[in-house]
C-alpha positions in Angstrom: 64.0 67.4 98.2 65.0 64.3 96.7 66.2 62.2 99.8 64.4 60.0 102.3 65.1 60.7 106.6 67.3 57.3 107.6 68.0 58.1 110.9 70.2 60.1 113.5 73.6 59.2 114.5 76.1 60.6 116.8 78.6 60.8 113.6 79.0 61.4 109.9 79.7 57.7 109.8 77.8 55.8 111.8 75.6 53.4 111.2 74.1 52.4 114.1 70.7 54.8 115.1 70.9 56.6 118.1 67.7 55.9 120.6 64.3 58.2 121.1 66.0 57.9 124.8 69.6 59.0 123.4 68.3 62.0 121.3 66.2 63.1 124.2 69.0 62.7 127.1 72.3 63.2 124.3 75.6 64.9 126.1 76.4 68.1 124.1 77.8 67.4 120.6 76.9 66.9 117.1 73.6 64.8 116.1 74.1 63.7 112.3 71.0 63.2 110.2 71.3 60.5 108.1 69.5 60.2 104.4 68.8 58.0 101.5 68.4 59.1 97.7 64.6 59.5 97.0 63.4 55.8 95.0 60.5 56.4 92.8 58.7 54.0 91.2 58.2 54.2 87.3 55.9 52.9 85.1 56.0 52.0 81.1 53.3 52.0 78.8 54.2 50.9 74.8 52.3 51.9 71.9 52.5 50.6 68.2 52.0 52.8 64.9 51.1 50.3 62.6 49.2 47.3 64.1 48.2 45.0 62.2 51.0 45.3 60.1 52.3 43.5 56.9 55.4 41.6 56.4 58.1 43.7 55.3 56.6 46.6 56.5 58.4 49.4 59.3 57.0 49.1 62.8 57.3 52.0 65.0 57.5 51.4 69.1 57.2 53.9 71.3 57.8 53.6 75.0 57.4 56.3 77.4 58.4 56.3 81.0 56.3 58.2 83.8 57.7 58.1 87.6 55.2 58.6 90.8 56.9 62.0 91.1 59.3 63.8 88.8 59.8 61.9 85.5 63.3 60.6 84.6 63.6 62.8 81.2 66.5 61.3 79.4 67.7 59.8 82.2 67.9 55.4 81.6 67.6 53.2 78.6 64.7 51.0 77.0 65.3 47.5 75.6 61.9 46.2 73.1 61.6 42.5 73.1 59.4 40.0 70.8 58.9 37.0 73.5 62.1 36.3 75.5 63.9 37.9 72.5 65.7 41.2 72.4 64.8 42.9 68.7 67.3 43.4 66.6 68.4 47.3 66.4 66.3 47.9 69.9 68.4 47.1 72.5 69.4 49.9 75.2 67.7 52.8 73.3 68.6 56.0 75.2 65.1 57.4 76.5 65.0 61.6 75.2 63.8 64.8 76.7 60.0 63.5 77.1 61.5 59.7 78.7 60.5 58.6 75.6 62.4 55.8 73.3 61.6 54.5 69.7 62.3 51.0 68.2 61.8 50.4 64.5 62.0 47.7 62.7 60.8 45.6 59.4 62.4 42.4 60.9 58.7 41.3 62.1 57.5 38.1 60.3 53.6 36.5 59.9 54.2 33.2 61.6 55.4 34.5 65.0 51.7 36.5 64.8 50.6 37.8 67.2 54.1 38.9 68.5 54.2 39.7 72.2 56.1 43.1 72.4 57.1 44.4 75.5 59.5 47.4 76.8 61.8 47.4 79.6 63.2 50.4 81.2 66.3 50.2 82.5 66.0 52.5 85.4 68.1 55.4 86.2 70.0 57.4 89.1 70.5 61.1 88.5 72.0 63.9 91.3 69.4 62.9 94.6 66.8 61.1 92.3 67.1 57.0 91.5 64.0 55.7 89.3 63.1 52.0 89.2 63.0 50.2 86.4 60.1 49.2 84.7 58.4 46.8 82.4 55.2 47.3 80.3 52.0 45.2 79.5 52.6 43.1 76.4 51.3 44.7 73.1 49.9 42.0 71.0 51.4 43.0 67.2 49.2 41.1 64.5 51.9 40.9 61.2 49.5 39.7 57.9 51.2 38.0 55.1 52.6 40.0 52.1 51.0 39.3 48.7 53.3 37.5 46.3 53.5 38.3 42.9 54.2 35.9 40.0 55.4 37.0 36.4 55.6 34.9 33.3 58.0 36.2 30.4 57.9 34.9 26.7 60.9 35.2 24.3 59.9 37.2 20.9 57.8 34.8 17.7 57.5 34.1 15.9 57.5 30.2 16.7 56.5 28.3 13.6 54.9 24.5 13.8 57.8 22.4 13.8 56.4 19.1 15.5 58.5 20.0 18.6 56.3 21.8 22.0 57.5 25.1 22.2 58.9 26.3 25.8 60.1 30.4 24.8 58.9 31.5 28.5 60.0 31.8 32.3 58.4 32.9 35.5 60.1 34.1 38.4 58.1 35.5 42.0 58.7 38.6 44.2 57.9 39.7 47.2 58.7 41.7 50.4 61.4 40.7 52.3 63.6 39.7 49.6 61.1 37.0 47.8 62.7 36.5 44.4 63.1 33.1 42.7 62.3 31.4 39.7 59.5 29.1 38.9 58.7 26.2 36.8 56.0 26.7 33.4 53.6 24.6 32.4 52.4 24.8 28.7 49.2 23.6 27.0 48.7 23.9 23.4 52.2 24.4 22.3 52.6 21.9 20.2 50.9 22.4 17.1 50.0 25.5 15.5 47.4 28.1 17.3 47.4 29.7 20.5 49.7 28.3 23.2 49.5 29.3 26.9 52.6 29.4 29.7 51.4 29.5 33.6 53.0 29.9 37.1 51.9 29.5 39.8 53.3 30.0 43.4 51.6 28.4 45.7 52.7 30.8 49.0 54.7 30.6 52.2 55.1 31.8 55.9 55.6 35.3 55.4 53.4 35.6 51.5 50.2 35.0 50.0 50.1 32.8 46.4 49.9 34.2 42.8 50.1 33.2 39.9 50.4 34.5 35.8 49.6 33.6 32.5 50.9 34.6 29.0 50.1 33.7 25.5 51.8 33.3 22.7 51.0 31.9 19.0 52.6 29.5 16.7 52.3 29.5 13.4 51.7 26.9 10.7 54.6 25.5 8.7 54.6 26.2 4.9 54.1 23.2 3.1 55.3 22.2 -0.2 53.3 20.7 -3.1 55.3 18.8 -5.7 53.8 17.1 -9.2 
C-alpha cells in the first residue's frame, strides 16, 4: 500500500528491467521487485469569511487540501497570495489535522478591489505517500471603502465683538487603518456679533469615504460707552 510496481531486476540495485523473455527463462537466483512511493494528486479549494469586506477589517482564508486517495493531514504548507504577491503574515502556513490552513489579515486595501487571492499547497512526502502540490482557483475579494469621519472642536466663549473674525476651532479626520490628521476650517459669520459657524470637510481617499462637521458658536456684542 502506498508504492507503485517499477519493474523486476536481477538485484537490489539494478536499474536496468529484466525482459518478459528473462523472467520466463531466468537461471535460479533472486528476482528483485522494484517500487516507487505512491504520487497522488491533490487539489485546493479557498474560501473567504468576509467578502466583501471593508478596509481595515480582518479577512479570514481558509484553504483545505484533498488528495485523489488518502489526504495529506498536516502533512505540507500553504502560501496565500494577492496577485503575484505573497501576503504578508501568510506565507508557508503549516496545513493541521483536517489539511487545512488559515491566513488572516487586515492588510487588504479598496483600490487593489477585487483582489485575486489564491492558495498554493506546497506538497508533501510522508513514510510511502508523496502528495503533489496544488494551487486553487482565484477567489475574487471585493474590499469597500471605510467611512471617514470628520470632527470640528471649538475652544470655550465667550468671544465678544472685537472687529477681529474669530477662529477658536479645529478639525481633525479618523478613520481605519490609521486615518488621523488635521484639517483646515472655514468660518462664516464670525466677524461681527451673532451666530458664527466652523466647517470641515474631508473630501476622501483610496481606502475612505468623505465627511465632513460643523459647529456653532456665538459672539457676543461689545459693551459700548455713552459719554455727555
Amino acid at each position: 500500500s502506498g508504492y507503485t510496481f517499477a519493474y523486476f531486476s536481477n538485484s537490489a540495485t539494478s536499474t536496468t528491467p529484466l525482459t518478459a523473455s528473462q523472467l520466463c527463462f531466468s537461471n535460479s537466483g533472486d528476482i528483485w521487485v522494484h517500487f516507487t512511493l505512491a504520487t497522488r494528486s491533490t487539489t485546493t479549494s479557498l474560501t473567504s469569511n468576509n467578502n466583501p469586506s471593508t478596509f481595515g477589517q480582518s479577512v479570514i482564508f481558509t484553504a483545505t487540501v484533498t488528495a485523489s486517495a488518502g489526504n495529506p493531514g498536516a502533512n505540507g504548507s500553504v502560501t496565500f497570495k494577492d496577485g503575484a504577491s505573497t501576503i504578508t503574515g501568510c506565507s508557508n502556513v503549516a496545513l493541521n489535522a483536517s489539511s487545512q490552513a488559515t491566513c488572516t489579515t487586515p492588510a487588504l486595501d479598496a483600490p487593489g478591489s477585487p483582489h485575486s487571492i489564491t492558495a498554493v499547497y506546497s506538497g508533501a512526502t510522508s513514510g510511502s505517500t508523496t502528495w503533489n502540490g496544488s494551487t486553487s482557483s482565484p477567489l475574487s475579494q471585493t474590499v469597500n471603502k471605510a467611512s471617514s469621519t470628520t470632527t470640528v472642536t471649538c475652544t470655550a466663549g465667550p468671544f465678544v465683538y472685537n472687529g477681529s473674525a474669530k477662529t477658536p476651532c479645529s478639525a481633525t479626520v479618523t478613520g481605519a487603518g490609521g486615518l488621523n490628521q488635521s484639517l483646515g476650517v472655514s468660518y462664516s459669520n464670525n466677524l461681527d456679533a451673532g451666530t458664527a459657524t466652523a466647517s470641515a470637510s474631508y473630501a476622501g481617499d483610496a481606502n475612505h469615504t468623505a465627511s465632513s462637521d460643523s459647529k456653532t458658536f456665538t459672539i457676543d456684542k461689545a459693551d459700548s460707552t455713552t459719554t455727555v
